[in-house]
N, CA, C and O of each residue as an XYZ file, in Angstrom:
784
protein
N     352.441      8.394    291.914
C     351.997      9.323    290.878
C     350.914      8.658    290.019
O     351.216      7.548    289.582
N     349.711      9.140    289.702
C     349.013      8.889    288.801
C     348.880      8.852    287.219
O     348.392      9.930    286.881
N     349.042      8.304    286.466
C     349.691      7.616    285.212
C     348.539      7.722    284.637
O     347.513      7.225    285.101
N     348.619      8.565    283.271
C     347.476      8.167    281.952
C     347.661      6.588    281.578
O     348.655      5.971    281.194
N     346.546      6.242    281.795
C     346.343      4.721    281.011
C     346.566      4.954    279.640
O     347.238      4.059    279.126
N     346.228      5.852    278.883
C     346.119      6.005    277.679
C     347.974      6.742    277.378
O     348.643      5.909    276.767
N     348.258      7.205    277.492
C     349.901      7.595    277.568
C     350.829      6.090    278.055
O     351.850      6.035    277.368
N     350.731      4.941    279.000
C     351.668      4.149    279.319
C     351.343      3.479    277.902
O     352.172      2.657    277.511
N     350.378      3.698    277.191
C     350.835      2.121    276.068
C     351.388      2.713    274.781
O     351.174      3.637    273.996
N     352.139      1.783    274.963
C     353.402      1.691    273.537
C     352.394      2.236    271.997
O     351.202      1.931    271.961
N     352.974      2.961    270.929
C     352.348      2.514    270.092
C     352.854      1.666    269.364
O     353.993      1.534    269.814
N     352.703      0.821    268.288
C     353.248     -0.150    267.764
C     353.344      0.697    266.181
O     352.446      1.354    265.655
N     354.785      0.421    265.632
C     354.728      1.054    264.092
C     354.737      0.462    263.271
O     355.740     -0.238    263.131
N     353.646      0.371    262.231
C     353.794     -0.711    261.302
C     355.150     -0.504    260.552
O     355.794      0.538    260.431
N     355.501     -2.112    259.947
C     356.483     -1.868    258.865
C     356.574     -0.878    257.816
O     357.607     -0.210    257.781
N     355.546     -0.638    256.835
C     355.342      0.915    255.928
C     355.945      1.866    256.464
O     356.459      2.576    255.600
N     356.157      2.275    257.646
C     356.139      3.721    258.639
C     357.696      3.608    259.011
O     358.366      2.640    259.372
N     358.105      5.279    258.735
C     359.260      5.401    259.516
C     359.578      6.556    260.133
O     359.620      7.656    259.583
N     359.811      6.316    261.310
C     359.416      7.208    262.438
C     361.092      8.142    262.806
O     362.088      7.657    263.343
N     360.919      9.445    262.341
C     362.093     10.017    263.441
C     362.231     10.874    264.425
O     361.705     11.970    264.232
N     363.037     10.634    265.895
C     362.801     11.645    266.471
C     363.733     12.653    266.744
O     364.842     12.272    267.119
N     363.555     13.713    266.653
C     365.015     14.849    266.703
C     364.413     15.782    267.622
O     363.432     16.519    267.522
N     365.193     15.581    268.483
C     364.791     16.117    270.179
C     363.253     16.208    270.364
O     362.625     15.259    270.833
N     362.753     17.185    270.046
C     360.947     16.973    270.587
C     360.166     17.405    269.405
O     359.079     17.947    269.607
N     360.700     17.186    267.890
C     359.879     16.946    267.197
C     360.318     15.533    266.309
O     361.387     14.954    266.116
N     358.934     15.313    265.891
C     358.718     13.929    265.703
C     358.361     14.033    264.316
O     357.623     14.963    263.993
N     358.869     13.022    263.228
C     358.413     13.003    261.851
C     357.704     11.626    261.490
O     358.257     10.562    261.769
N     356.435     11.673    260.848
C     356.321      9.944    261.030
C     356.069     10.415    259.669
O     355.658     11.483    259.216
N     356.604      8.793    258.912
C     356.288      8.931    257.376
C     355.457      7.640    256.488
O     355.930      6.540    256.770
N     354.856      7.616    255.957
C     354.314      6.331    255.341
C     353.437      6.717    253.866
O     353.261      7.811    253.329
N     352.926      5.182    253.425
C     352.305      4.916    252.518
C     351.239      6.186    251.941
O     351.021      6.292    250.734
N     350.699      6.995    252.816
C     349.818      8.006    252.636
C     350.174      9.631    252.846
O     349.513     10.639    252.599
N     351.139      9.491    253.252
C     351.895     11.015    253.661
C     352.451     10.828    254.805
O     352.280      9.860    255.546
N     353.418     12.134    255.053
C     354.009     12.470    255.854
C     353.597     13.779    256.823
O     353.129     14.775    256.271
N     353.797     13.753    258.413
C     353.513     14.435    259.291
C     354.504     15.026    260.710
O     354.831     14.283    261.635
N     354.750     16.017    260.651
C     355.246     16.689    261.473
C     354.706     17.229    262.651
O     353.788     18.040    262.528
N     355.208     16.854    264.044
C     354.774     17.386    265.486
C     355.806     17.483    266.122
O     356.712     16.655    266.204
N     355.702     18.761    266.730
C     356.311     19.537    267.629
C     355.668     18.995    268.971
O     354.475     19.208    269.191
N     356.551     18.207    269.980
C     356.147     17.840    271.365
C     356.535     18.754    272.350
O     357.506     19.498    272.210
N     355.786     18.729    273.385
C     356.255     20.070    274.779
C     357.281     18.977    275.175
O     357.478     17.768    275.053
N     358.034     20.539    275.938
C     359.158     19.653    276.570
C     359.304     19.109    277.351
O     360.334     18.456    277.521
N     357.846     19.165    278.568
C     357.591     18.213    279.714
C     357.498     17.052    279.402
O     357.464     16.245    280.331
N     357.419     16.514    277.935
C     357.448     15.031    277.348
C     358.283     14.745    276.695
O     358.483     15.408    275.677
N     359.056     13.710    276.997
C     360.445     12.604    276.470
C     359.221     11.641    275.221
O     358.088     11.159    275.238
N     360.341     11.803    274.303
C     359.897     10.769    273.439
C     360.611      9.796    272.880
O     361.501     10.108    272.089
N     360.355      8.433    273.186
C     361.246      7.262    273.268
C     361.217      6.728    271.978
O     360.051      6.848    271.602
N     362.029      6.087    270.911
C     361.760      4.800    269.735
C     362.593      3.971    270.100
O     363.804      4.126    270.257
N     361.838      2.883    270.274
C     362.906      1.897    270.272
C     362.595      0.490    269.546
O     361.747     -0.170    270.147
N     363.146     -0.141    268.294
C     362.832     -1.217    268.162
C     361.833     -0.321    266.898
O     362.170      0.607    266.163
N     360.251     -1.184    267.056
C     359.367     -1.039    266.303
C     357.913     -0.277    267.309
O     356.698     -0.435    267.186
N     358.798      0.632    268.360
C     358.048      0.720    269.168
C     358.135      2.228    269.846
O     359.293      2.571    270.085
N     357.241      3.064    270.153
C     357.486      4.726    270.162
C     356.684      4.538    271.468
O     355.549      4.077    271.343
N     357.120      4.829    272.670
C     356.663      5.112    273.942
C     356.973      7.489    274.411
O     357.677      8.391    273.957
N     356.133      7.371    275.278
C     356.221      9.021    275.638
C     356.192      8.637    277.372
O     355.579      7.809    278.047
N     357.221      9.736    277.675
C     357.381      9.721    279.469
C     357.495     10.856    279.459
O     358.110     11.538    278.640
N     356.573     11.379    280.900
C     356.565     12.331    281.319
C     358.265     12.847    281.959
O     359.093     11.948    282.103
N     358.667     14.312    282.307
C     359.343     14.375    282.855
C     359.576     15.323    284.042
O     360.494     16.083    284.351
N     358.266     14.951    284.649
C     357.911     15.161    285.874
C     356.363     14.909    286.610
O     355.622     13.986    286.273
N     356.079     15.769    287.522
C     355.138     14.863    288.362
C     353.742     15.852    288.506
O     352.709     15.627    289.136
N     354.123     17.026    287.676
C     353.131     18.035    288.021
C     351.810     17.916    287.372
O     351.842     16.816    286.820
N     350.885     18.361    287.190
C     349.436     18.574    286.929
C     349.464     18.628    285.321
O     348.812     17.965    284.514
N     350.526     19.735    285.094
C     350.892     19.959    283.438
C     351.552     18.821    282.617
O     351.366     18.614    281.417
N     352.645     17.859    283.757
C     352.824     16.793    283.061
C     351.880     15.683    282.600
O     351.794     15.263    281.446
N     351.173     15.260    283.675
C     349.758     14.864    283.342
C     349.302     14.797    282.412
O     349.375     13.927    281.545
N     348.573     16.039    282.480
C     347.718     16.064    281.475
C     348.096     16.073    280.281
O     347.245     15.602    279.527
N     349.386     16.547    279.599
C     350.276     16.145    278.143
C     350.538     14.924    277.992
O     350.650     14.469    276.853
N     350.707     14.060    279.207
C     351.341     12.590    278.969
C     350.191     11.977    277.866
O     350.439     12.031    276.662
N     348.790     11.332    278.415
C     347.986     10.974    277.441
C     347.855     11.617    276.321
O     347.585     10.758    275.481
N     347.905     12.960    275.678
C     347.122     14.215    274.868
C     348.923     13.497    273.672
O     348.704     13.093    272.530
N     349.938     13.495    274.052
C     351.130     13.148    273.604
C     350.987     12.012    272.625
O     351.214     11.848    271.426
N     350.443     11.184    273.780
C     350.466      9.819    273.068
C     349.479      9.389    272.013
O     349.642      8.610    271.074
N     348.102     10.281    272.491
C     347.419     10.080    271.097
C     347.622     10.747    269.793
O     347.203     10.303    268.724
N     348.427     12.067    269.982
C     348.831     12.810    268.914
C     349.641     11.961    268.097
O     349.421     11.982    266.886
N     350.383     11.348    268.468
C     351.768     10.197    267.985
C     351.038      9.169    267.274
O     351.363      8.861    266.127
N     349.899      8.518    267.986
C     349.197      7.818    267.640
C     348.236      8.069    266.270
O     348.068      7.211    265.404
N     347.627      9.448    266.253
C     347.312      9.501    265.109
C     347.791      9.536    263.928
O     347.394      8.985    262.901
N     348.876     10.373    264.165
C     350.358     10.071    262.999
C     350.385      8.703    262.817
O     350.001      8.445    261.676
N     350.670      7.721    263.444
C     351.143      6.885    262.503
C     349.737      6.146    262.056
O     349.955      5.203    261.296
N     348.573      6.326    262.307
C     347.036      5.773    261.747
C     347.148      6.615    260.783
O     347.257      6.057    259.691
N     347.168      8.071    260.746
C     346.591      8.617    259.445
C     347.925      8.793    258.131
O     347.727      9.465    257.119
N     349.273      8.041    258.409
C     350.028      7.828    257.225
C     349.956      6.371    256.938
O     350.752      5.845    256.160
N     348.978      5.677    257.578
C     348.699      4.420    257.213
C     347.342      4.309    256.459
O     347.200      4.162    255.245
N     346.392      4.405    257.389
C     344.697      4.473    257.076
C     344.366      5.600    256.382
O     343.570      5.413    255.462
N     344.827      6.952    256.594
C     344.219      7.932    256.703
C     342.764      8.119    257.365
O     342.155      7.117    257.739
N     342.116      9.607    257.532
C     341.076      9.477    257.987
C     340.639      9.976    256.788
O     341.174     10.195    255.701
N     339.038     10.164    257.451
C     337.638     10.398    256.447
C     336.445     11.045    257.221
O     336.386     10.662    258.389
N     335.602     11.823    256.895
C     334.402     12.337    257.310
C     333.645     12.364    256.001
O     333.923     12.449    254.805
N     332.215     12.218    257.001
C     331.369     12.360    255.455
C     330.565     13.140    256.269
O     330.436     13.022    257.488
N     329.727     14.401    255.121
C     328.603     15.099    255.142
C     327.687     14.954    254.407
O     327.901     14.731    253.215
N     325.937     15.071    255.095
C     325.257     14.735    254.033
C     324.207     16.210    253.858
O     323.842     16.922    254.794
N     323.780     16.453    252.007
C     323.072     17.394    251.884
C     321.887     17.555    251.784
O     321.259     17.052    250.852
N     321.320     18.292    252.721
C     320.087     18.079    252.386
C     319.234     19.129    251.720
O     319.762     20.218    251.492
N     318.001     18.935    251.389
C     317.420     20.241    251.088
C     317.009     20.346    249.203
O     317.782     19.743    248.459
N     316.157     20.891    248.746
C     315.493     20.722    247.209
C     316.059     22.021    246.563
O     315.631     23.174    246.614
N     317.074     21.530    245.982
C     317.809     22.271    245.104
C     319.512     22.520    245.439
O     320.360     23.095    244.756
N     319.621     21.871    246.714
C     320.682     21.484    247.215
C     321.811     20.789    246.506
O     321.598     19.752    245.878
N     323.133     21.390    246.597
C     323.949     20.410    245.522
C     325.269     20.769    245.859
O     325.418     21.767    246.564
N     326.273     20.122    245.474
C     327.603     20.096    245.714
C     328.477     19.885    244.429
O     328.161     18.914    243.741
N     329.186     20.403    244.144
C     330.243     19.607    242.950
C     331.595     19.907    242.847
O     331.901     21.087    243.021
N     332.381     19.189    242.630
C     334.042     19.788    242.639
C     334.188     20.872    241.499
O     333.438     21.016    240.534
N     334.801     21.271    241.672
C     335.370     22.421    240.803
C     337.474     22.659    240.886
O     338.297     23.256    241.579
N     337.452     22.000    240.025
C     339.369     22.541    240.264
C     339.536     21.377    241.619
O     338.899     20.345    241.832
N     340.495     21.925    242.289
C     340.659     21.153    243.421
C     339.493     21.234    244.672
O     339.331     20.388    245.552
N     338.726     22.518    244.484
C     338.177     22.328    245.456
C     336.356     22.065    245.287
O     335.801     21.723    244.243
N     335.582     22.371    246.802
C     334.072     22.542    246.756
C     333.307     23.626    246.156
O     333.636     24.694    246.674
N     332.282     23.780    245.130
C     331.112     24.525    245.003
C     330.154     23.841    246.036
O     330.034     22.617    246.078
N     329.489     24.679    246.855
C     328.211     23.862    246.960
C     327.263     25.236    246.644
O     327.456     26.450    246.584
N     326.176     24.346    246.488
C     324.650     25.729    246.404
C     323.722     25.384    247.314
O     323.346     24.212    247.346
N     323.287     26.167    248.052
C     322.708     25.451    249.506
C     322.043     26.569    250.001
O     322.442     27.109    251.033
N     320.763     27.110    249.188
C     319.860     28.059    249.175
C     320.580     29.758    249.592
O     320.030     30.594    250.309
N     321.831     29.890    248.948
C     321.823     31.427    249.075
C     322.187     32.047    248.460
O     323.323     31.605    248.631
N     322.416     33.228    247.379
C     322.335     33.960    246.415
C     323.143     33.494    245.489
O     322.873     33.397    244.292
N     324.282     33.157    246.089
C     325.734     33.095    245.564
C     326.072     31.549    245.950
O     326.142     31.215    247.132
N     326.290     30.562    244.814
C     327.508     29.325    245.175
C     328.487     29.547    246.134
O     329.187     30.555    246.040
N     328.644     28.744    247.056
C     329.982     29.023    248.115
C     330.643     27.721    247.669
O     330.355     26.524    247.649
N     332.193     28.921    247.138
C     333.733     27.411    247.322
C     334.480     27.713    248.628
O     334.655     28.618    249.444
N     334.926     26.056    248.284
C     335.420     26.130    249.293
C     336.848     25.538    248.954
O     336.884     24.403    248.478
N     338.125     26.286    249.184
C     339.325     25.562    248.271
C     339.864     24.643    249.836
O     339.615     24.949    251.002
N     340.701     23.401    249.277
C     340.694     22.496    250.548
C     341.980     22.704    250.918
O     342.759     23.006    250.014
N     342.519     22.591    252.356
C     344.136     23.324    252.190
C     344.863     21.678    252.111
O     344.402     20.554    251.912
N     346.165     22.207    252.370
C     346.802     21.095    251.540
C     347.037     19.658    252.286
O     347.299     19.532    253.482
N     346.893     18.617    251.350
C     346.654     17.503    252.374
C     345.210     16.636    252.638
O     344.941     15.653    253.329
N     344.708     17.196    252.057
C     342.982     17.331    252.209
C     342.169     17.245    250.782
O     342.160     18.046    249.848
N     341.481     15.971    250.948
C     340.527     16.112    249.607
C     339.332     15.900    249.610
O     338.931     15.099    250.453
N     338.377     16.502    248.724
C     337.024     16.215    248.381
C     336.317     14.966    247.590
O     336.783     14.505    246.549
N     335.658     14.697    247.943
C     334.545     13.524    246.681
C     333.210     13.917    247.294
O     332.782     14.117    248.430
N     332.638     13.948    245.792
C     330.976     13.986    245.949
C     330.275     12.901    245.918
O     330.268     12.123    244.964
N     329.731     12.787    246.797
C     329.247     10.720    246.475
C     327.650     10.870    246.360
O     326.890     11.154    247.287
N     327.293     10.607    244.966
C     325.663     10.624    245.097
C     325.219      9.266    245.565
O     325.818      8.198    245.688
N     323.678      9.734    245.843
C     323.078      8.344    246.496
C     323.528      6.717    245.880
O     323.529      6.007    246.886
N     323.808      6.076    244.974
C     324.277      5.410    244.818
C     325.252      4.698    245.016
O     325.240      3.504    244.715
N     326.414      5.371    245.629
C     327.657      5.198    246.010
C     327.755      5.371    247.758
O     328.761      5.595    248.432
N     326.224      5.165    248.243
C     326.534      5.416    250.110
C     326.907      4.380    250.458
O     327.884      4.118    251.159
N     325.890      3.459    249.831
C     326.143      1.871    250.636
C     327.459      1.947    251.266
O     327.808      2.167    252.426
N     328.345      1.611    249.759
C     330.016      1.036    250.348
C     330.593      2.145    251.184
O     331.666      1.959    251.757
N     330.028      3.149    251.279
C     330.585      4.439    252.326
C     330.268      4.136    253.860
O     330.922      4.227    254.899
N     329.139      3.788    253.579
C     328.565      3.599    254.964
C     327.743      4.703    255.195
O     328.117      5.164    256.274
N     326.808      5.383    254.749
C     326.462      6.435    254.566
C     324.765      6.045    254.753
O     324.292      5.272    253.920
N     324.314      6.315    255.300
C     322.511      5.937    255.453
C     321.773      7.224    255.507
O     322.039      8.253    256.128
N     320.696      6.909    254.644
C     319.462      8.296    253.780
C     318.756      7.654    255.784
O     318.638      6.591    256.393
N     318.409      9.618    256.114
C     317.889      9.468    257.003
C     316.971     10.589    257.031
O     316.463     10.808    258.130
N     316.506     11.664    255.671
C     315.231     11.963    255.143
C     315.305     11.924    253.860
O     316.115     11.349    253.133
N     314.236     12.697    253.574
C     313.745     12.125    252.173
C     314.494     13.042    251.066
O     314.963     12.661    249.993
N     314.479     14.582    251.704
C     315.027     15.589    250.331
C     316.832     15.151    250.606
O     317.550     16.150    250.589
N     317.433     14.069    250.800
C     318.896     14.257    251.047
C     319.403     13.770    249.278
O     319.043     12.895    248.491
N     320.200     14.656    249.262
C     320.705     14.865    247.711
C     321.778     14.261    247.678
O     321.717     13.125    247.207
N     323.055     14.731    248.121
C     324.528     14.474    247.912
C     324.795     14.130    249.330
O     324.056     14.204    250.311
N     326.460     13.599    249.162
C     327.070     13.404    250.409
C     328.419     13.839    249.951
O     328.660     13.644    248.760
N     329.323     14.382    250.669
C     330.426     15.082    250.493
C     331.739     14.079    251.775
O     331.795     13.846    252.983
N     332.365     13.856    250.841
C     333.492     13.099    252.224
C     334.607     13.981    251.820
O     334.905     14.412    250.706
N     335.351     14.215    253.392
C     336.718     14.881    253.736
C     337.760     14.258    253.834
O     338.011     14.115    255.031
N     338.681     13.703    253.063
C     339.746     12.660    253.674
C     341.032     13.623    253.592
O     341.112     14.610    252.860
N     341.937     13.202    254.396
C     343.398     13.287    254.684
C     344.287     12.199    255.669
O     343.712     11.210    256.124
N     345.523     12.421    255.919
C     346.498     12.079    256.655
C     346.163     12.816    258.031
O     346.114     11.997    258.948
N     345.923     14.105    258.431
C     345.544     14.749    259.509
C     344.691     14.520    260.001
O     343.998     13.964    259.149
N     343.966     14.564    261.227
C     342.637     13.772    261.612
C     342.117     15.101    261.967
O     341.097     15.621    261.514
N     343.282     15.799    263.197
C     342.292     17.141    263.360
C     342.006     18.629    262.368
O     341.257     19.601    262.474
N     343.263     18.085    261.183
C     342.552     19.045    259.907
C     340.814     18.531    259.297
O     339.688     19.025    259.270
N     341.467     17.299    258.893
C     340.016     17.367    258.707
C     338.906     17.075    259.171
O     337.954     16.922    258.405
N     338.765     16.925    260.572
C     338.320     17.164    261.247
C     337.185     18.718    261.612
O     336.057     18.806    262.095
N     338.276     19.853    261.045
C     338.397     20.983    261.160
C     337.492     21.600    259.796
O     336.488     22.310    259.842
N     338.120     21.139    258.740
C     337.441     21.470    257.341
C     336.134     20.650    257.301
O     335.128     21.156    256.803
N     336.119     19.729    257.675
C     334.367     19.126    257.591
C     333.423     19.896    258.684
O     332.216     19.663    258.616
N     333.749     20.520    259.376
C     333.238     21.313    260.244
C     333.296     22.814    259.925
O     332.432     23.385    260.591
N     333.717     23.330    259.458
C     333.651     24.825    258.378
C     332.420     23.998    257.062
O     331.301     24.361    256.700
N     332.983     23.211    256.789
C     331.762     23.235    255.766
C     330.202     23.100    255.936
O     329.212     23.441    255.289
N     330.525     22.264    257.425
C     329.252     22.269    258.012
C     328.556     23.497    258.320
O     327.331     23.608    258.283
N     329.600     24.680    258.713
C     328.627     25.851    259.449
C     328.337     26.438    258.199
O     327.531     27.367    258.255
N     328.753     26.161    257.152
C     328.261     27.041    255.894
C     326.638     27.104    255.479
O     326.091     27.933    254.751
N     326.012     25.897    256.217
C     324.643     25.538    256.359
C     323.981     24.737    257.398
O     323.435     23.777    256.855
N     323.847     24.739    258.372
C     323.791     24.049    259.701
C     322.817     23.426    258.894
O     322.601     23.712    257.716
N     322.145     22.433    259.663
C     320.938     21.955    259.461
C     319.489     22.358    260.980
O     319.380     22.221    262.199
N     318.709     22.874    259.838
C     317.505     23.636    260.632
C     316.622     22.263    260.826
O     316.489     21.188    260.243
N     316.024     23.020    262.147
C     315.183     21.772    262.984
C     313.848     21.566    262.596
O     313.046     20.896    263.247
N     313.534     22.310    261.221
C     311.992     22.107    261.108
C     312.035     21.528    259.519
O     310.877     21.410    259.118
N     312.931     21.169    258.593
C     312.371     20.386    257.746
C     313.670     19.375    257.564
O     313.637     18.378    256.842
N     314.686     19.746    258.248
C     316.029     18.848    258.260
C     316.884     19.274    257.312
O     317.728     18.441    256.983
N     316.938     20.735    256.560
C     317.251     21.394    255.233
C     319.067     21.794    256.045
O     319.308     22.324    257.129
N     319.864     21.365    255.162
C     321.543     22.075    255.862
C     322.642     20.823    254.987
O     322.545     20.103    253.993
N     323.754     21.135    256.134
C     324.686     19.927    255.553
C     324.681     19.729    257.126
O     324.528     20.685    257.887
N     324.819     18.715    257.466
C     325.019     17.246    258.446
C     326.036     16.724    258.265
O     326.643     16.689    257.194
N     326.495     16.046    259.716
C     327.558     15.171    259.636
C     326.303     13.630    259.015
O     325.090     13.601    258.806
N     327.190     12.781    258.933
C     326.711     11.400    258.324
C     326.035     10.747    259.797
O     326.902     10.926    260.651
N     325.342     10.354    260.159
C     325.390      9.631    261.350
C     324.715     10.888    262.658
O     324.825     10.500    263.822
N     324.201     12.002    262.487
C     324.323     12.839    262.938
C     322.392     13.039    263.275
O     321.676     13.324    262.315
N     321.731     12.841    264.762
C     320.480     13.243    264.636
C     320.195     14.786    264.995
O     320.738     15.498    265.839
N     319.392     15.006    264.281
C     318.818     16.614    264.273
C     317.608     16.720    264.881
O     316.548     16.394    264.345
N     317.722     17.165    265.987
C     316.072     17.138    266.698
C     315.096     18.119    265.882
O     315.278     19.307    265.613
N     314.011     17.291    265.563
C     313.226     18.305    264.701
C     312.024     18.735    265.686
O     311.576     18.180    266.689
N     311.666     19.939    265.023
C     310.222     20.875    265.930
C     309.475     20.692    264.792
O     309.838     20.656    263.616
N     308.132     20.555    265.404
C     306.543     21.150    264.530
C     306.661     22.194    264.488
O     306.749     22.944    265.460
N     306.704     22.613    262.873
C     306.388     23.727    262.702
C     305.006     24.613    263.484
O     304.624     24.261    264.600
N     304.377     25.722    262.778
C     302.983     26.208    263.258
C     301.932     25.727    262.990
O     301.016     25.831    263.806
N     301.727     25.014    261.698
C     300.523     24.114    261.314
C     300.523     22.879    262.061
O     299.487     22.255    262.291
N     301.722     22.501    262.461
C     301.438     21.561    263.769
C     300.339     21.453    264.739
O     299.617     20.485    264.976
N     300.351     23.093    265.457
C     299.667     23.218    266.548
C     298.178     23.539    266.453
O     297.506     23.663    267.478
């Protein structure tokens, strides 16, 4: 039988973390929050020790492909009640702006009306102006870029999810680089008509 490389390895749980399993859902808990997953039932989920393994329980196509998809889900649980994750967006554009409001996003990003955005739960905002990229890791890659907006949580594919809604709220257009962007993100630009 052919075996996910990525499903046979153990994850390892740090000390902070405490992991329970009650038949095929899984609770992992730590320093940063707590997270709940529901596993299919073609996957056994093992703790033993300081150590959370997943076995398939059988040989079919469907087991397969859950065995790895299992193990990284597990895996992110116990990274994001440890590390948590983070995304950053950057704004671009002249007159472009972002600011918290209450718990959640205003941004103004050329259209009639301010768009909020309230963050669901688990999930937070910071506005980081240019000054504060360095230690972000955050690099000016044109000239009108104003703000940068980071997404953090315990969930990877929430926020994952919410930095990507905020993104479509303003894509970034290919002829002056004007939108919100991921951080790290190239935008193929066109000559405009005075180009040609």
């Amino acid at each position: 039988m052919m075996m996910s490389r990525i499903g046979k390895m153990p994850i390892d749980i740090p000390d902070k973390v405490d992991v329970k399993v009650d038949g095929q859902r899984v609770t992992v808990k730590g320093p940063k929050g707590e997270l709940t997953q529901e596993i299919r039932d073609e996957i056994e989920v093992v703790l033993e020790d300081k150590l959370l393994r997943v076995v398939p329980r059988g040989e079919t196509q469907l087991h397969r492909s859950l065995y790895g998809l299992s193990r990284t889900l597990l895996n992110n649980m116990v990274v994001g009640v440890t590390e948590g994750y983070q995304k950053s967006l950057i704004i671009a554009g002249v007159g472009y702006s972002a600011e918290l409001k209450g718990p959640g996003l205003l941004l103004k990003v050329g259209y009639s009306h301010p768009v909020w955005i309230a963050p669901p739960p688990g999930v937070n905002f910071e506005v980081l102006q240019p000054s504060q990229w360095g230690e972000a890791g955050i690099k000016k890659q044109i000239d009108n870029q104003n703000q940068a907006i980071r997404v953090s949580g315990v969930n990877k594919a929430l926020v994952g999810q919410v930095a990507a809604r905020i993104r479509m709220i303003r894509p970034p257009e290919p002829y002056k680089g004007k939108g919100i962007r991921y951080n790290e993100e190239q935008v193929r630009r066109k000559a405009g008509k005075a180009a040609k």
